[in-house]
N, C-alpha and C positions, 0 to 999 in steps of 0.2 A: 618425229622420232625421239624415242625419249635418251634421258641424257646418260646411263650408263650405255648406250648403243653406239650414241654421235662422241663418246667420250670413254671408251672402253678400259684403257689402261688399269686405272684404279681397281676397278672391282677384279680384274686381271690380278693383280698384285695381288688384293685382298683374298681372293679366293686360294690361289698358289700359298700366300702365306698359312693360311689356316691348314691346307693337306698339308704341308710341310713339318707343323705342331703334331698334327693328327697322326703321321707317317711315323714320329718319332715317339708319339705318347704308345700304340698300339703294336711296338717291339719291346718293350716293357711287360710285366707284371703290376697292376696300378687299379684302383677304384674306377676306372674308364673301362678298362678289360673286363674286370669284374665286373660291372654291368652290361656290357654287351654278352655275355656267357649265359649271367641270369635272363637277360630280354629272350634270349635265340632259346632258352631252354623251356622257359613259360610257354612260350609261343609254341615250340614243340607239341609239349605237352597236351596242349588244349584245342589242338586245332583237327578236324575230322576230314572226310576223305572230298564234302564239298569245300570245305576252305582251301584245300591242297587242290583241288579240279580247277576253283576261279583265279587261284596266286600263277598256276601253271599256265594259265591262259593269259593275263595280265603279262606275264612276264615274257611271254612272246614278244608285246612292244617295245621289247627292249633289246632285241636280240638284233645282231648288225646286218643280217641281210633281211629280216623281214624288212627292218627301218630303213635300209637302203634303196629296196624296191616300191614302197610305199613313200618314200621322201622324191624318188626320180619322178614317179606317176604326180607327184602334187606339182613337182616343179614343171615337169611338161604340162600339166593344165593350165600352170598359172601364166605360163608363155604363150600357148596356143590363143587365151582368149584373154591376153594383152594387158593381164591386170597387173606384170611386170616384167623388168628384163631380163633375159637369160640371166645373168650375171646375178641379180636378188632372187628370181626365181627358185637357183638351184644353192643360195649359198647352206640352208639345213642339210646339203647333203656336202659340202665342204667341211662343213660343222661335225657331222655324223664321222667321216673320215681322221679329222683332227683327235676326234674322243678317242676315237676307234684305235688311232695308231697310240697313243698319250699312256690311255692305262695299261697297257700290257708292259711299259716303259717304267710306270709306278710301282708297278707290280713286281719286277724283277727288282728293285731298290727296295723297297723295302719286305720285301717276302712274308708277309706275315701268314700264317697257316688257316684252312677256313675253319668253321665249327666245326665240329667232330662228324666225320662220315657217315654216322650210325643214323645223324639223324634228318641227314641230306633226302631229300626229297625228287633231286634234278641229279642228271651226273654232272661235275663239274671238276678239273684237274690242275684250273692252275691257282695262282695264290687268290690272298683274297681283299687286299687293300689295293686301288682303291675298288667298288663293285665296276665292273666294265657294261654290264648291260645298265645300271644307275648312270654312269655316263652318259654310254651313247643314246640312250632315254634321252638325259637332258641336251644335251647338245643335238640331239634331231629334234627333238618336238619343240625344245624352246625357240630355236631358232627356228622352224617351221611357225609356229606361234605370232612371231615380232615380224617375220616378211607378210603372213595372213592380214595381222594388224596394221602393216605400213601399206596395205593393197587395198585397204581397207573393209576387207571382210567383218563383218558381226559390227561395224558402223551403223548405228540408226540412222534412219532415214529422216531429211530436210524437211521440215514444212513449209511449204513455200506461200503459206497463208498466212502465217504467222512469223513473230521474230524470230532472228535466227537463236539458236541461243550455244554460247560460247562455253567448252567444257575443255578437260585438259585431254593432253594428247593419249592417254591411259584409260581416261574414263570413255571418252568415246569410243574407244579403238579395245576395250580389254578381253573381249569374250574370247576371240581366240589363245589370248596369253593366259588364260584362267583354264580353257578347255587343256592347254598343253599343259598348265602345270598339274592336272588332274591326272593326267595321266602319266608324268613322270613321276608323283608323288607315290601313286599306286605300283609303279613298276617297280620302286625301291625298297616300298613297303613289304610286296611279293617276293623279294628277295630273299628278306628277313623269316619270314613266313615260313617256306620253302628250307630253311634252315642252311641255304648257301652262303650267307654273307651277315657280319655283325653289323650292328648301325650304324659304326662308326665308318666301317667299309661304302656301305650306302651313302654318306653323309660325304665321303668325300670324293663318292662318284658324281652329286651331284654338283658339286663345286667345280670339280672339272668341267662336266657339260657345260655349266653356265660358262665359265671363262673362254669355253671354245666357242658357246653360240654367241654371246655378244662381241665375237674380237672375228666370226665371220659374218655376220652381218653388218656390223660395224663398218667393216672393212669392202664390202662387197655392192650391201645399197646403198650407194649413190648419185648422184647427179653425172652428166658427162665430163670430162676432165675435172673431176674434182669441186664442180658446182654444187649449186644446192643440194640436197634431197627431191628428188620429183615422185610426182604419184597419179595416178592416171585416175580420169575425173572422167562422167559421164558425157559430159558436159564439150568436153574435147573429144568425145568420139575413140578415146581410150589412151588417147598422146598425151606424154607424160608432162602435165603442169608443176609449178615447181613452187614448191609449200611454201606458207607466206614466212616471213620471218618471225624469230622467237619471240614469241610475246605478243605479234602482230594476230592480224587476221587474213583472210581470203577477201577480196574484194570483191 
């Protein structure tokens, strides 16, 4: 598990600090504003009725009940066929819930207004820092992401004719935290697009996600009373083994 997950706190703070900058610069008039105005209005401008058909469908994985029902369906598979437990399984949808309740709480503190209605593409009514579907984007998918990676999903396979050979806990395990960030990446981006939400609104919806999905994962897969990390290995027949220590190997 990597160490902003087994060590969450930090990037917790880090994240919370920067929307808290962002919350304060974005109730202002400032060279910040003035370019989010410019971004959303460029974008406006240029984009035709396919660009607005794929941001509209994109942005669907972001919205809280498709990601709720599609986060439940991953977690009951990923239970049914043992590759974790209930508790890791389902934490992207603790995560999702966290976002979910988080920004509408943002939102009413700092009220910032969204781009101009004319050139909205979606309806949308409430404020608009931070983006709520940029959230719960990241905080489901990411954390959907890091449980795939700790179950070992998108793991290359062993050669057991050859040495083993020793890679970090990221590099072997990244695909699904790549496929997740692609897709939150695009949902925030569809935001912008769509002319619902400024960048900086995006930007600090994805801050939240992250801070929600690494503080429920974090918090969620682990070991029994607080032991190791375990992860279920072919090898045992799906029971959960229990990761070698940091820096160590698998014997």
């Amino acid at each position: 598990m990597p160490r902003i997950v087994r060590h969450p706190l930090p990037v917790v703070v880090v994240c919370l600090l920067v929307i808290a900058v962002l919350g304060a610069v974005v109730r202002g008039q400032n060279a910040i504003t003035d370019l989010d105005r410019r971004v959303v209005a460029d974008l406006a401008s240029g984009r035709g009725a396919t660009v607005v058909d794929v941001a509209r469908a994109w942005t669907a994985l972001g919205d809280g009940l498709v990601l709720a029902v599609l986060l439940l369906i991953a977690g009951a598979a990923l239970t049914a066929t043992r590759l974790l437990r209930p508790a890791a399984a389902f934490a992207p949808v603790v995560s999702l819930g966290a976002g979910a309740a988080l920004a509408p709480l943002m939102k009413a503190v700092v009220e910032r207004p969204r781009p101009p209605v004319a050139l909205h593409e979606v309806v949308e009514r409430s404020s608009g820092f931070p983006s709520g579907h940029s959230a719960q984007s990241a905080a489901g998918w990411l954390a959907l992401g890091l449980v795939l990676a700790y179950a070992g999903v998108g793991r290359p396979p062993e050669d057991a004719s050859g040495p083993r050979r020793t890679t970090g806990w990221l590099e072997a395990r990244r695909w699904p935290l790549v496929a997740a960030a692609v897709v939150v990446l695009l949902v925030g981006a569809s935001r912008v697009v769509l002319s619902v939400h400024s960048p900086t609104d995006v930007l600090a919806g994805w801050l939240l996600g992250l801070a929600c999905a690494v503080t429920a994962v974090g918090l969620l897969v682990r070991g029994p009373a607080g032991g190791p990390a375990t992860v279920p290995t072919a090898a045992t027949g799906g029971v959960d083994e229990p990761l070698p220590a940091r820096g160590g190997r698998r014997s």
